[in-house]
C-alpha positions in Angstrom: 47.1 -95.5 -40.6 47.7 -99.3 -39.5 50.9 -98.2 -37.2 48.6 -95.4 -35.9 45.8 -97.8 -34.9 48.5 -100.4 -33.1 49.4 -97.0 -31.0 46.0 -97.5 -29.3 46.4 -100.8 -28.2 46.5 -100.7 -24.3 49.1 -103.0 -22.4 47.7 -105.7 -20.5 49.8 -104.4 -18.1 48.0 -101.4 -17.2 45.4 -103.6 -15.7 47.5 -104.1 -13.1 47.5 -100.0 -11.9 43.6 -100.9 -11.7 43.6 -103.6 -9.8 46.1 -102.3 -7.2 43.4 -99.3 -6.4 40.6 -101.7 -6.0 42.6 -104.0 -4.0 44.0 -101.6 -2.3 43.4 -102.4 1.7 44.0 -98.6 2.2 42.2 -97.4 -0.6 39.1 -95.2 1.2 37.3 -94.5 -2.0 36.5 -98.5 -2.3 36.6 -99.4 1.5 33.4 -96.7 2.0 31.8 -98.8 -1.2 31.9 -102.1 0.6 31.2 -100.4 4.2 27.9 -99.2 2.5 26.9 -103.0 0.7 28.0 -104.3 4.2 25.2 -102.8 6.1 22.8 -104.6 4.2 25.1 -108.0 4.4 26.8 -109.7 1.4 25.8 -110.0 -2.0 24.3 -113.4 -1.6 22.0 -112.1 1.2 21.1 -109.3 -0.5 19.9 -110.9 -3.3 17.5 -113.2 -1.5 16.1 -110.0 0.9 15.6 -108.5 -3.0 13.8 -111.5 -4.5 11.9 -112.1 -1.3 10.8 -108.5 -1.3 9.6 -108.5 -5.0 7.5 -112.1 -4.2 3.5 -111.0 -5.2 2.3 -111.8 -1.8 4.8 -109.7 0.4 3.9 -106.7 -2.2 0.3 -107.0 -1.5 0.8 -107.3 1.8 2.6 -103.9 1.9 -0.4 -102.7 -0.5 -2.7 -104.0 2.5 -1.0 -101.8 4.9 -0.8 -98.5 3.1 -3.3 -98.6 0.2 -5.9 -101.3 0.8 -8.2 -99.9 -2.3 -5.7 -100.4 -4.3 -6.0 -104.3 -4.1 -9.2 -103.7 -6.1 -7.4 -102.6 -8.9 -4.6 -105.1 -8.9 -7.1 -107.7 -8.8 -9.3 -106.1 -11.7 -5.8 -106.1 -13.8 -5.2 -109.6 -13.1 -8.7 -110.4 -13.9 -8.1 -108.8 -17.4 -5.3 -110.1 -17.8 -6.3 -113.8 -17.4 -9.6 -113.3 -19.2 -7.5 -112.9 -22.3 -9.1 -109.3 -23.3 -6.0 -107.4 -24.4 -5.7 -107.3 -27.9 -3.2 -109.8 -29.5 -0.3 -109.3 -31.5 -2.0 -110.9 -34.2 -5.1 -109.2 -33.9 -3.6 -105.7 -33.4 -1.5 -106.6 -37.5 -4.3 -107.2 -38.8 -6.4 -104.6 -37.5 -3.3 -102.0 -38.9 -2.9 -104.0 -42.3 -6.1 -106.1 -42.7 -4.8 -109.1 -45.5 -1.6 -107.8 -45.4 -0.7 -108.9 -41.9 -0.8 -112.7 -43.0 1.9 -111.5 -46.4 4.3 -109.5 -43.9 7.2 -111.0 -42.2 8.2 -109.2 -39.0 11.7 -109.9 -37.9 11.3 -109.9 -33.9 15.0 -109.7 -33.4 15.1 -106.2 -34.1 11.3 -105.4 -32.2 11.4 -102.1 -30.6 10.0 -101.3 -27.0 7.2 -99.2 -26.3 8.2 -97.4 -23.3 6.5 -94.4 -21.6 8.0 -92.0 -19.5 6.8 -91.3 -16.6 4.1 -93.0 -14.9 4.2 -91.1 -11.8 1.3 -92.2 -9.9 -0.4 -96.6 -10.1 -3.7 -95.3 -11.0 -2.5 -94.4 -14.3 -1.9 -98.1 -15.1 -5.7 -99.1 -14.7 -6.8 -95.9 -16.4 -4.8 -96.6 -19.9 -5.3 -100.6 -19.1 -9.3 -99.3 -19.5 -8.2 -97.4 -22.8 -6.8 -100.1 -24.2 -9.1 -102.7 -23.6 -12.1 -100.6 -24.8 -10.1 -100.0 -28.2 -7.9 -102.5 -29.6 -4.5 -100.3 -28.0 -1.3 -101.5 -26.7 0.2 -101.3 -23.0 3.3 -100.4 -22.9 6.1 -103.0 -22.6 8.4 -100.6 -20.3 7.4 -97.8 -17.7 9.6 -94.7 -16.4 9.0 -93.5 -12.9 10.3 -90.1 -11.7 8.5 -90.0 -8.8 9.9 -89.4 -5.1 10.7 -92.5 -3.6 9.2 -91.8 0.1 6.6 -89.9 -0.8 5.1 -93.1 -2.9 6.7 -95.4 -0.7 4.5 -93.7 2.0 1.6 -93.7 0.2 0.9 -97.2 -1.5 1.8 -95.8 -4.6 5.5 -98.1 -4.4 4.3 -101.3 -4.1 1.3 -101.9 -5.6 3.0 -100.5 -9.0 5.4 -103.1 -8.5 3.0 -105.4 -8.4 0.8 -104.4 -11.2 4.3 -104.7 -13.8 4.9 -108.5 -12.2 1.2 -108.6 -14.0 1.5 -107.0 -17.0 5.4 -108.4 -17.5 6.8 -105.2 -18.3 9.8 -103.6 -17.2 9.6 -100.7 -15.4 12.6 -98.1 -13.6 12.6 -95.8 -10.6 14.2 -92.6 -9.8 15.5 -92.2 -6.5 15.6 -89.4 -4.4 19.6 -88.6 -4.1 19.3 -87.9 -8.5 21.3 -84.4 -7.7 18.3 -81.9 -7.5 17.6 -82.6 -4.0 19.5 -79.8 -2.6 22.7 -81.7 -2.9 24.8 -79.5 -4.7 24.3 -76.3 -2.4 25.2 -73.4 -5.4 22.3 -74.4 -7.3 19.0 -73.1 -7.3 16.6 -71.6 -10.2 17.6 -70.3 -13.4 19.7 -67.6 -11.8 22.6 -69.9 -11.4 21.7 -71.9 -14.6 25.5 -71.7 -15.3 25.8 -74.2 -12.5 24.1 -76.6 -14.0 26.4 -77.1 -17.0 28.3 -79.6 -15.9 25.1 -81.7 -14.7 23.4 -81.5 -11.7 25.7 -83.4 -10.1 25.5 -85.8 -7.2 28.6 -84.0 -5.0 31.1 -85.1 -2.3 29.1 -87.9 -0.2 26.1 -87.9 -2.8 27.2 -90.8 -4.7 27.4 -93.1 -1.2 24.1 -91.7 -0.4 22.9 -92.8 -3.8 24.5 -96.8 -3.1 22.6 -96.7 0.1 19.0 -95.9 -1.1 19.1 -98.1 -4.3 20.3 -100.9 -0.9 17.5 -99.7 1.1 14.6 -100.5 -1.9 16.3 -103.5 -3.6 16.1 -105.4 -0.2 12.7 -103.3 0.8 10.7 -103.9 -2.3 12.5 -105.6 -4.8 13.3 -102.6 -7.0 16.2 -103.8 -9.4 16.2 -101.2 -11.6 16.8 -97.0 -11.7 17.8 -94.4 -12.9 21.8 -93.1 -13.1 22.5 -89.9 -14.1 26.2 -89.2 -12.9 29.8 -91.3 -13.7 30.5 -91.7 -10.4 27.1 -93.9 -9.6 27.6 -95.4 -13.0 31.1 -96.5 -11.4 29.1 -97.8 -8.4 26.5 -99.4 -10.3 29.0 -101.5 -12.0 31.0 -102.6 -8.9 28.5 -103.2 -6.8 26.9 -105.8 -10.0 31.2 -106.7 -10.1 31.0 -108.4 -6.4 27.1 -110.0 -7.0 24.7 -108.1 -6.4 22.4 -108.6 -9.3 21.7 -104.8 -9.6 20.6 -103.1 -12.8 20.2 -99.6 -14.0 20.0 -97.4 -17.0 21.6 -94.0 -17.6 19.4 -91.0 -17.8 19.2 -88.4 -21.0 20.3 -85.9 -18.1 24.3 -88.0 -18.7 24.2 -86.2 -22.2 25.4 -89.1 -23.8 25.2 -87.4 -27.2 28.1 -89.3 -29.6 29.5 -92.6 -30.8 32.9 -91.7 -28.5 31.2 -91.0 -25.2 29.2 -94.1 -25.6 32.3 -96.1 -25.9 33.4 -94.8 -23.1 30.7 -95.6 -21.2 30.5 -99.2 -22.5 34.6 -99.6 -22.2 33.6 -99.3 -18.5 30.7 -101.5 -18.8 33.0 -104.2 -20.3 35.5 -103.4 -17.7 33.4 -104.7 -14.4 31.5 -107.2 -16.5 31.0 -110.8 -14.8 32.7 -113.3 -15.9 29.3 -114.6 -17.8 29.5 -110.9 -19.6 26.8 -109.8 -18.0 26.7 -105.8 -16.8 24.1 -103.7 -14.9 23.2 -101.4 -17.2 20.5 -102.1 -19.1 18.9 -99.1 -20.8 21.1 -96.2 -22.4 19.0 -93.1 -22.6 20.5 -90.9 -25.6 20.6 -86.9 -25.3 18.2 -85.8 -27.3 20.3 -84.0 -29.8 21.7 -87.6 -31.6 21.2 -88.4 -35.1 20.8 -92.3 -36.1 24.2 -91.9 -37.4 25.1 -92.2 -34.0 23.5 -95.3 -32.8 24.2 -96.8 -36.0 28.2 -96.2 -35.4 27.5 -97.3 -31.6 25.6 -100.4 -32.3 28.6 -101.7 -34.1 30.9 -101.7 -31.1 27.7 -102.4 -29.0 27.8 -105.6 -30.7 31.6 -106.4 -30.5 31.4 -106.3 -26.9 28.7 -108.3 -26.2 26.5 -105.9 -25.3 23.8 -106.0 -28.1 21.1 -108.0 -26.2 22.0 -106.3 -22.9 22.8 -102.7 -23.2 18.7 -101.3 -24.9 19.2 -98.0 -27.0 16.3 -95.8 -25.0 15.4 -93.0 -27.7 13.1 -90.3 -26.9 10.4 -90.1 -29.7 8.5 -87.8 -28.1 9.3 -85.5 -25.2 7.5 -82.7 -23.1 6.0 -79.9 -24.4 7.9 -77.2 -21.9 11.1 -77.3 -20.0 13.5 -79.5 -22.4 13.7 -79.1 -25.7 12.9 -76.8 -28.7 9.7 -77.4 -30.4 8.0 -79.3 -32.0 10.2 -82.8 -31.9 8.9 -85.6 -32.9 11.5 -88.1 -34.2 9.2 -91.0 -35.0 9.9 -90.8 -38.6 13.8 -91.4 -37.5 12.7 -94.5 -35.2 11.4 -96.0 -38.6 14.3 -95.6 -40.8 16.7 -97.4 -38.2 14.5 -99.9 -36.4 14.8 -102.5 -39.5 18.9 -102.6 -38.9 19.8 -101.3 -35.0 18.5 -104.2 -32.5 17.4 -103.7 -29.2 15.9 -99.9 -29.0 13.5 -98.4 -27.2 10.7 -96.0 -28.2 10.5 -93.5 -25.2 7.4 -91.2 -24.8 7.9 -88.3 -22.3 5.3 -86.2 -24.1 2.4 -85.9 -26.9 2.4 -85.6 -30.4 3.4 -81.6 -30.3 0.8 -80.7 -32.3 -1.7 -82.2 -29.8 0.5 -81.1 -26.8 0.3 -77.3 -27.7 -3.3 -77.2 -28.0 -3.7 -78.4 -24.0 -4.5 -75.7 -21.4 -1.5 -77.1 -19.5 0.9 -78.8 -22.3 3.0 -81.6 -20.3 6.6 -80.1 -18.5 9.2 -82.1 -17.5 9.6 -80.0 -14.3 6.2 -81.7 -12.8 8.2 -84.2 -12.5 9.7 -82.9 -9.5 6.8 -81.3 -8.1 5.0 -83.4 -4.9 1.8 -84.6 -4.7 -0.1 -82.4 -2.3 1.2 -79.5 -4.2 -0.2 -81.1 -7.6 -3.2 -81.8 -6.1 -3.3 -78.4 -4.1 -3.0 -76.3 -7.5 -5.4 -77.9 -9.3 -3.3 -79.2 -11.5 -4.1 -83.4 -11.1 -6.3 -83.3 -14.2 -3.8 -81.7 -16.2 -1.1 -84.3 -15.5 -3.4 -87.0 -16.1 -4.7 -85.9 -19.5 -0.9 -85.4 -20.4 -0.2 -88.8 -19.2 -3.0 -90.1 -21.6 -1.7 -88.1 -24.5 1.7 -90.3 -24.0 0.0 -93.5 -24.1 -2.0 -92.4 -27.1 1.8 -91.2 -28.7 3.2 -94.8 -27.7 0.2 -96.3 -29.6 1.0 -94.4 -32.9 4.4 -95.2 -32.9 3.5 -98.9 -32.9 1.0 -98.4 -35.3 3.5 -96.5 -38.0 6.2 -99.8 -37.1 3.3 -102.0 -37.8 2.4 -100.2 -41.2 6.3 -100.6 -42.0 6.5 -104.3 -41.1 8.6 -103.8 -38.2 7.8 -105.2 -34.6 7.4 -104.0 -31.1 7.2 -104.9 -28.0 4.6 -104.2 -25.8 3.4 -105.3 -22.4 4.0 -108.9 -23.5 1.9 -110.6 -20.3 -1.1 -108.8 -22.0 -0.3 -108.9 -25.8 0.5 -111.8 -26.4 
């Protein structure tokens, strides 16, 4: 077995193949990569169009501009926040274990975050903001968007939600437009050509260029760092374009079917591959197909680790997920979260739908295809109140999680500008 294991070792020299096709003056594949960063200017100058984008007062200008009412709520969340009324860390263990929070010793190096999924629309922030003030309940320490890029870039809804998570100090990701169901694979359409899809929905020919350009487009526009990746090949431009300085970051969608210890290593070789020379990478958040066991991240977690990853790369792990469109139920894998968070740093509790038992009972039960569905036509059906009461259920599902951590003496994260 030892002379088996030496047969893997790879050759330095191999490096060298690598390097020639990056190098490469001729090579198209990398010269239409830097023609696309070039348009935007070099790294350096990117990055300072990004951080001057995300300042507070350019975003509230843009909030001015296109959704002037929503400077009310900002300021209302700001208020909150500096008036201290958010429950506490403290308060919220003792309010789960009464004397038993003061005997409990919760290792914060292994806290998970609370993380919903998705937060499609900003008024959503002030509505659960209002929940949790009124009872003792816990923001979220990380926020999925899946919503179109120009359709909330157009109407407010892009800016002023960046704001509200430079208040609240949570992370947050966006989905852009060129995510492969746009129309960009021409031989796909409904479930009629559901064979198509097996392979992913793929982001063909040009897509992946198209994809470079619109993350560009918002870094430098708005300050967006992080999205969504769903397809190798803008994985592969995710980590070059981080490679040359451009302080990028992203986080691979459950979509990837990531869904064993062996294609996770080959997602973090590559990872390791393009790393800076401080070991830093882009991606941040590795969503898990929904069909892993904790086997799985247990076994990953180990060469996570090795390749200085662990505080870098987050393990995002659906707990909850919606009610119609994506998996069998009922799922609920809260009871799984628990027996793993005490060993497996750095994880993330995702909530893309209710408790199933409260998600059936619901006239409309959350679907993972309103997530592609626009506003208007939301609005139009009569289906706004639906979406919102599903969005509510998710926050409620994010709050039990952290209160069955709490009850095991394991920590979380949450919103920590709010909690603290």
């Amino acid at each position: 077995m030892t002379n088996l294991r030496d047969r893997l070792t790879i050759n330095p020299s191999k490096l060298d193949a690598i390097n020639n096709i990056l190098l490469n003056p001729d090579m198209e594949v990398i010269n239409d990569f830097l023609a696309v960063v070039e348009k935007y200017g070099t790294p350096e100058e990117i990055n300072a169009k990004a951080d001057q984008a995300r300042e507070m007062d350019n975003l509230l200008t843009i909030v001015e501009k296109t959704k002037p009412e929503y400077l009310e709520d900002l300021k209302w969340l700001q208020e909150k926040k500096e008036s201290g009324v958010f429950i506490s860390i403290e308060d919220y263990r003792k309010k789960v274990l009464d004397d038993k929070a003061d005997k409990t010793t919760f290792n914060d190096d292994f806290a998970v975050t609370l993380e919903i999924s998705a937060c499609q629309y900003f008024p959503w922030v002030r509505m659960i903001a209002e929940k949790a003030i009124a009872e003792g309940m816990l923001m979220p320490g990380r926020f999925i968007r899946v919503r179109r890029m120009k359709e909330q870039e157009g109407d407010g809804d892009l800016a002023a939600f960046a704001a509200a998570m430079q208040i609240v100090g949570a992370s947050y990701v966006e989905t852009l437009d060129t995510k492969g169901t746009d129309g960009s694979n021409i031989h796909l359409g409904g479930p009629e050509t559901i064979t198509g899809y097996f392979g992913g929905v793929g982001q063909p020919n040009q897509h992946a260029l198209a994809w470079l350009d619109e993350y560009l487009y918002y870094y430098t526009t708005y300050g967006v760092r992080q999205v969504l990746n769903i397809n190798p090949g803008t994985v592969l431009l995710g980590y070059m374009l981080h490679r040359i300085g451009v302080n990028n970051e992203f986080k691979i969608s459950v979509y990837m079917g990531n869904d064993n210890p062996y294609a996770a290593l080959w997602t973090l070789l590559g990872a390791k591959l393009f790393t800076r020379d401080d070991g830093t990478t882009p991606l941040i958040g590795f969503n898990w197909s929904n069909s892993i066991d904790n086997r799985t991240m247990e076994l990953t977690a180990q060469f996570r680790k090795d390749l200085g990853f662990e505080d870098i790369i987050r393990f995002e792990h659906h707990i909850t997920e919606t009610y119609k469109s994506i998996v069998i139920q009922p799922y609920n894998r809260r009871d799984e979260l628990i027996e793993i968070a005490d060993h497996v740093a750095n994880i993330s509790a995702k909530h893309e739908g209710a408790d199933p038992e409260i998600d059936e009972t619901r006239e409309d039960p959350s679907d993972s295809l309103d997530y592609f569905r626009g506003k208007l036509e939301i609005q139009e059906s009569g289906h706004w109140d639906f979406m919102t009461e599903n969005f509510m259920d998710k926050f409620i599902a994010l709050n039990k999680t952290a209160w069955a951590l709490t009850e095991n003496g394991l920590s979380f994260l949450a919103a920590p500008d709010l909690h603290r």
